[in-house]
C-alpha distance (Angstrom), angle and dihedral (degrees) to the residues before:
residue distance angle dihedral
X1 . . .
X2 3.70 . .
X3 3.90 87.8 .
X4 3.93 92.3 43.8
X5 4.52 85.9 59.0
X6 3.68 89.1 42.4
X7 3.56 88.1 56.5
X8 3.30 98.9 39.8
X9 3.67 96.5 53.3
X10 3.70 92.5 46.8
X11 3.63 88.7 57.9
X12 4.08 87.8 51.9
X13 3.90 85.0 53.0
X14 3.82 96.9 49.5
X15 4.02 88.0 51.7
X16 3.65 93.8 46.8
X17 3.90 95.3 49.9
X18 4.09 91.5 47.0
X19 3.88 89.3 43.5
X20 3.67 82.9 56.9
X21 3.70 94.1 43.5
X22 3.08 87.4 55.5
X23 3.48 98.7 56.1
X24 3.61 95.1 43.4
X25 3.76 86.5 59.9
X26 3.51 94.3 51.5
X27 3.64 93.5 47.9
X28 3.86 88.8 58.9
X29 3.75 90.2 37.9
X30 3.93 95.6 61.2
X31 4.75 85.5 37.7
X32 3.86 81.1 54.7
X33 4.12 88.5 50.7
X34 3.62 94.9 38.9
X35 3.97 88.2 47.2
X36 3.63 94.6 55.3
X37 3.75 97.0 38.0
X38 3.59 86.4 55.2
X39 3.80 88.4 52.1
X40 3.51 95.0 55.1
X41 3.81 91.5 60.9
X42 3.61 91.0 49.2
X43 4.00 86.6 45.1
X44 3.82 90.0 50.0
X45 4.30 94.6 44.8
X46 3.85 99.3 41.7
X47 4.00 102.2 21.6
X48 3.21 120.0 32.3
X49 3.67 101.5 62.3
X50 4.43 79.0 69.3
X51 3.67 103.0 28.6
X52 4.10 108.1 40.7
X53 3.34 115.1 111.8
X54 3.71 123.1 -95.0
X55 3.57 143.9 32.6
X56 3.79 119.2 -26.1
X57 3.95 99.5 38.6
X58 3.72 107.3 105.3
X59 3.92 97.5 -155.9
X60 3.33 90.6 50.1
X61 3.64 95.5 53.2
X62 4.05 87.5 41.6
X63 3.50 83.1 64.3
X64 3.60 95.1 43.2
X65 3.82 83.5 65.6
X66 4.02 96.8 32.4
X67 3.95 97.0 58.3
X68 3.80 96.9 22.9
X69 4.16 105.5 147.0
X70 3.72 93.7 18.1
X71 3.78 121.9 92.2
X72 3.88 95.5 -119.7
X73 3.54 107.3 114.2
X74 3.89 124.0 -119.4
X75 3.95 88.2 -138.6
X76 3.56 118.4 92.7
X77 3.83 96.4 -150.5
X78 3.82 91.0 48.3
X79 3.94 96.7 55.3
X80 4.15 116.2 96.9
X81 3.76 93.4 -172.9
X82 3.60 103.1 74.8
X83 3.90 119.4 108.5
X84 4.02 118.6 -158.0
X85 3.93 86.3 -118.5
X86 3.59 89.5 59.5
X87 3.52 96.9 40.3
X88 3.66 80.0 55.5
X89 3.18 105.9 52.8
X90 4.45 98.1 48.1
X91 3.78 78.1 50.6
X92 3.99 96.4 55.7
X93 3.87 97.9 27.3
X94 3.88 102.6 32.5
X95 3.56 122.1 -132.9
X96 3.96 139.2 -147.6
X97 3.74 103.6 -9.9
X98 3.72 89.7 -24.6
X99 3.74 118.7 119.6
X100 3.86 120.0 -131.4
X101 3.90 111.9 -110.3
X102 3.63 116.4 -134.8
X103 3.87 123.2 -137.1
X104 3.89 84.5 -110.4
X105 3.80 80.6 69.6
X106 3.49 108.3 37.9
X107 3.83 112.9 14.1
X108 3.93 115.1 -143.0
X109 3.84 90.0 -107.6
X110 4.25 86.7 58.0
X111 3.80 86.0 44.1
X112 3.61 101.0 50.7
X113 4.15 84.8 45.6
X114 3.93 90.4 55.0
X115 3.70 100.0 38.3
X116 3.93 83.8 61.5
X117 3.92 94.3 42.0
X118 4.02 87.7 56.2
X119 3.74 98.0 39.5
X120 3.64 95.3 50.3
C-alpha cells in the first residue's frame, strides 16, 4: 500500500509541475504578444511614416534604389531576414539616409518591442 500512496502522490506532483509549466508558458506566451503588439505601435508612430509601402515614404523608396535587381524587398514589413539585433542597431546608429534615434526617442524598452515586431 505504501508503494501504491507513493505513487499516487508522485503522480499528483508530476500534474502540478506541468500545470505550472503550463502556466509559465502561457505567461510568456501572452509577454511575447504584448511585446510585439507594443512594437507595432512603436512601428506605426516612428516607422511607418519611412517604411510603408508606396509612394511618399522616403525609406521605402531608399530601398527601392538600395536593393533594386535583387529579390530583397524595399518594404520593411515584407523582409524575413531581419534579426532584432539588427533592427536594433539601424535604429540606434542610423543607416542610409536614416537618422539615428536617440533613447530620448525611443526608450530601450520601445526598442526591444519593435526590433521583435519587425523581425517576426
Amino acid at each position: 500500500m505504501k508503494s501504491a500512496n507513493t505513487a499516487f502522490a508522485l503522480g499528483i506532483a508530476c500534474l502540478a509541475i506541468g500545470m505550472l509549466g503550463f502556466g509559465f508558458v502561457t505567461t510568456l506566451a501572452q509577454a511575447q504578444d504584448d511585446t510585439v503588439e507594443r512594437g507595432e505601435q512603436v512601428y506605426d508612430y516612428w516607422c511607418a511614416p519611412c517604411h510603408n509601402p508606396g509612394p511618399g515614404h522616403p525609406g521605402t523608396q531608399s530601398l527601392e534604389v538600395r536593393y533594386s535587381g535583387t529579390e530583397i524587398p524595399a518594404v520593411l514589413m515584407e523582409r524575413t531576414d531581419l534579426t532584432p539585433e539588427l533592427v536594433k542597431t539601424f535604429v540606434r546608429e542610423g543607416v542610409l539616409s536614416m537618422a539615428p534615434f536617440r533613447k530620448t526617442e525611443i526608450t530601450d524598452e520601445e526598442l526591444d518591442a519593435l526590433a521583435a515586431y519587425v523581425a517576426q
